[in-house]
C-alpha positions as CSV (number, residue, x, y, z in Angstrom):
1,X,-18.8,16.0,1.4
2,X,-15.1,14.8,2.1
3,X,-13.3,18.0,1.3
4,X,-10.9,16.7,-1.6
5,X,-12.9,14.0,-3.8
6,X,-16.4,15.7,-2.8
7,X,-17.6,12.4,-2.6
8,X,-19.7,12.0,0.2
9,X,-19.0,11.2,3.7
10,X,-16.6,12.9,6.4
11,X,-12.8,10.9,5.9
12,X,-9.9,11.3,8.0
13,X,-7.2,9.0,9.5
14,X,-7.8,9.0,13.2
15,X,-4.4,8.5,15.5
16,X,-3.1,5.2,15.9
17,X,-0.7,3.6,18.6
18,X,2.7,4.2,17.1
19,X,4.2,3.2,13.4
20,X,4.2,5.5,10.3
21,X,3.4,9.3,11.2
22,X,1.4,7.7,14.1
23,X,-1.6,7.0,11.7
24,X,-0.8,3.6,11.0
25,X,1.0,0.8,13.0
26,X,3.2,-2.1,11.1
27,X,2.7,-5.6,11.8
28,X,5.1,-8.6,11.2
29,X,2.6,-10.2,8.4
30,X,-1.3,-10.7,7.8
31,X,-3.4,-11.6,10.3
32,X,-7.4,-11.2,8.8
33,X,-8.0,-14.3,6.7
34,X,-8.7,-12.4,3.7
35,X,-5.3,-10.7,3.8
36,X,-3.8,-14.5,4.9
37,X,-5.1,-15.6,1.8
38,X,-4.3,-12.7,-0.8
39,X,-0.8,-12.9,0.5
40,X,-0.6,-16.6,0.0
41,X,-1.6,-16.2,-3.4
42,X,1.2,-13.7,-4.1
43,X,3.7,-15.4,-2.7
44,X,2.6,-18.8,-4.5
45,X,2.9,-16.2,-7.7
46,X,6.4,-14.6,-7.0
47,X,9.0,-15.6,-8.9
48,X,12.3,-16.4,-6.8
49,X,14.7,-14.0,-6.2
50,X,13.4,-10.2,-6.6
51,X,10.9,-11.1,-9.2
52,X,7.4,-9.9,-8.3
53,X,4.5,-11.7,-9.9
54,X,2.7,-9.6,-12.8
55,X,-0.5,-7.5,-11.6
56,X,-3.0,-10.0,-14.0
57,X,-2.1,-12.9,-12.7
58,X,-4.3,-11.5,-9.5
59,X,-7.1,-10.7,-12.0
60,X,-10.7,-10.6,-10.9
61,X,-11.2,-14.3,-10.6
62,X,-8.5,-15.4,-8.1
63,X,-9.9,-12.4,-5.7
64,X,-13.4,-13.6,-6.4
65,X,-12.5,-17.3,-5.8
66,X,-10.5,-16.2,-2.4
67,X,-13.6,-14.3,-1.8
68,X,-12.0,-11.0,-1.1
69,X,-12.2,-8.7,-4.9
70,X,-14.9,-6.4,-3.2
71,X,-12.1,-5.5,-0.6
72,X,-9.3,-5.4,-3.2
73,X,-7.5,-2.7,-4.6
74,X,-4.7,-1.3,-6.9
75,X,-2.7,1.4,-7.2
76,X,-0.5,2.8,-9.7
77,X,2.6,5.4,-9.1
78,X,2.4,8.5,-11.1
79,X,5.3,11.1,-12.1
80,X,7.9,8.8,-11.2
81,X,6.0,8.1,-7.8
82,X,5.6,11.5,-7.0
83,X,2.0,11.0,-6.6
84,X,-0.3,7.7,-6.8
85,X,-3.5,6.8,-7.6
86,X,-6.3,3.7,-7.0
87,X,-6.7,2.5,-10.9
88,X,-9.3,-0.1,-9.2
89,X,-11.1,-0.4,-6.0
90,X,-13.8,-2.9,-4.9
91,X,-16.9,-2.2,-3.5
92,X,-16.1,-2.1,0.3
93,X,-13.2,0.0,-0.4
94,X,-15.5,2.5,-2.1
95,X,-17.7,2.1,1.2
96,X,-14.9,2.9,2.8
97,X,-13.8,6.3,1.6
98,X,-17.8,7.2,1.1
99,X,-17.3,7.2,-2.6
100,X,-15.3,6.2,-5.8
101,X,-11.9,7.7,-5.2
102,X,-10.5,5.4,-9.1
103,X,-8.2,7.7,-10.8
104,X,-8.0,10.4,-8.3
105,X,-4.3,10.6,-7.2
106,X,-3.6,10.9,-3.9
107,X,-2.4,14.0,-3.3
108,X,-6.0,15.4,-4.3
109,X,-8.1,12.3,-2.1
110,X,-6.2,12.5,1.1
111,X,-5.9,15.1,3.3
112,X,-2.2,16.4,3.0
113,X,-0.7,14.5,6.0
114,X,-2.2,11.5,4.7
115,X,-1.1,11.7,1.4
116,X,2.6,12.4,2.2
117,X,2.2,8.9,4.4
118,X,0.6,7.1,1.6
119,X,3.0,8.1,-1.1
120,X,5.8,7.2,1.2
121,X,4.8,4.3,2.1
122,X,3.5,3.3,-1.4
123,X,7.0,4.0,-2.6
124,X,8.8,2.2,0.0
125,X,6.8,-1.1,-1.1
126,X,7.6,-0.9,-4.7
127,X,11.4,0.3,-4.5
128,X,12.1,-2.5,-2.0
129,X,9.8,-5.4,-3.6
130,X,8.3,-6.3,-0.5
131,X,4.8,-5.9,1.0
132,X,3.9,-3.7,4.1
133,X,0.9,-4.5,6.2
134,X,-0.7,-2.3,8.8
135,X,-3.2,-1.3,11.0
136,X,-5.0,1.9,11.0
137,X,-8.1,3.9,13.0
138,X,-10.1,5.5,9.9
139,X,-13.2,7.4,10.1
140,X,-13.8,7.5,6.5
141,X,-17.5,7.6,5.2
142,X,-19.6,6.0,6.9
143,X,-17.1,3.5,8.6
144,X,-15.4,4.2,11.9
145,X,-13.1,1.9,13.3
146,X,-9.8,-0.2,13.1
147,X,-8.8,-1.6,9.3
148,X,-5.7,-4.0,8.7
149,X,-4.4,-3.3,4.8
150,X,-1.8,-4.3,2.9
151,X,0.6,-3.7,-0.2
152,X,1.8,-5.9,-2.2
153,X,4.0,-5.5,-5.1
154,X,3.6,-6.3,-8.9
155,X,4.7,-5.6,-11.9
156,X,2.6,-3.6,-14.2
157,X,1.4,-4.2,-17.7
158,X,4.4,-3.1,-19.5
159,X,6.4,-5.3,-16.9
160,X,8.7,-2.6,-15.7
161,X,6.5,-0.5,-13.5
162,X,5.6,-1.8,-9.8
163,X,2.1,-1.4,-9.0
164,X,0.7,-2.5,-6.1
165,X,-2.1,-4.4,-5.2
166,X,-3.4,-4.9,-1.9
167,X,-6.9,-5.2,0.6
168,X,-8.3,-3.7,3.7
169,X,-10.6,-5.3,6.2
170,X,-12.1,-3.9,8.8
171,X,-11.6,-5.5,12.2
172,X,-12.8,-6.1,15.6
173,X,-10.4,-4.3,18.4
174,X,-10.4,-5.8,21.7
175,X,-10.7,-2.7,24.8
């Protein structure tokens, strides 16, 4: 049982190289083809200027046609951005944690240290418009291993709020 969601499954962020409270390391831009493509899309979407593309126009069947909604999620900020939470989260990502972790804000999912990270870095993407993607050694569930994610922003439903909608993959590290 993970010890916030009780969900099952043993999750915790394992140490990374360097980057963001050394959990996570930032890269330049996407490298996975899944996250190649769901960027693409969103920049094909985004308005010039600062305008960020609204959070249905990557609804459930561009993801499916890129082939990537079961890796897909999206988060909403809560209190202002105190807190966030996963309003969606496809089936891998559920794999992932080692349960359904929809609704749950962060702050009650991740272990502490990881939810201070997450919140920052969930509110740097949506006060600055522009996506962060990273690299991470997880141990969540039953996955162990290295996972590129990203966050990209959107506008919510009532076209005001950024939300932010992103995927993570896990991938193969070379020794």
């Amino acid at each position: 049982m993970t010890r916030k969601t009780g969900t099952t499954g043993e999750r915790a962020m394992l140490e990374g190289a360097s980057g963001e409270g050394e959990l996570l390391v930032e890269i330049e831009g996407p490298r996975h083809p899944g996250a190649v493509a769901l960027y693409r899309l969103w920049q094909k979407l985004k308005p010039a200027g600062d305008g960020l593309p609204l959070r249905d126009d990557l609804g459930f069947e561009r993801l499916t046609e890129l082939g990537i909604v079961s890796n897909c999620f999206v988060i909403e900020p809560l209190d202002g951005g105190r807190d966030w939470r996963y309003r969606l989260l496809g089936t891998a990502i559920t794999w992932l944690f080692g349960g359904d972790a929809t609704n749950i804000p962060f702050s009650q999912h991740f272990m502490p240290e990881e939810a201070e990270l997450c919140i920052r870095l969930s509110n740097r993407v949506a006060q600055s418009r522009k996506p962060v993607f990273l690299f991470g050694r997880f141990q969540p569930g039953d996955f162990s291993g290295t996972l590129e994610t990203m966050s990209l922003p959107v506008l919510g439903r009532d076209g005001e709020t950024v939300w932010l909608i992103g995927a993570s993959f896990p991938v193969e590290t070379k020794p």
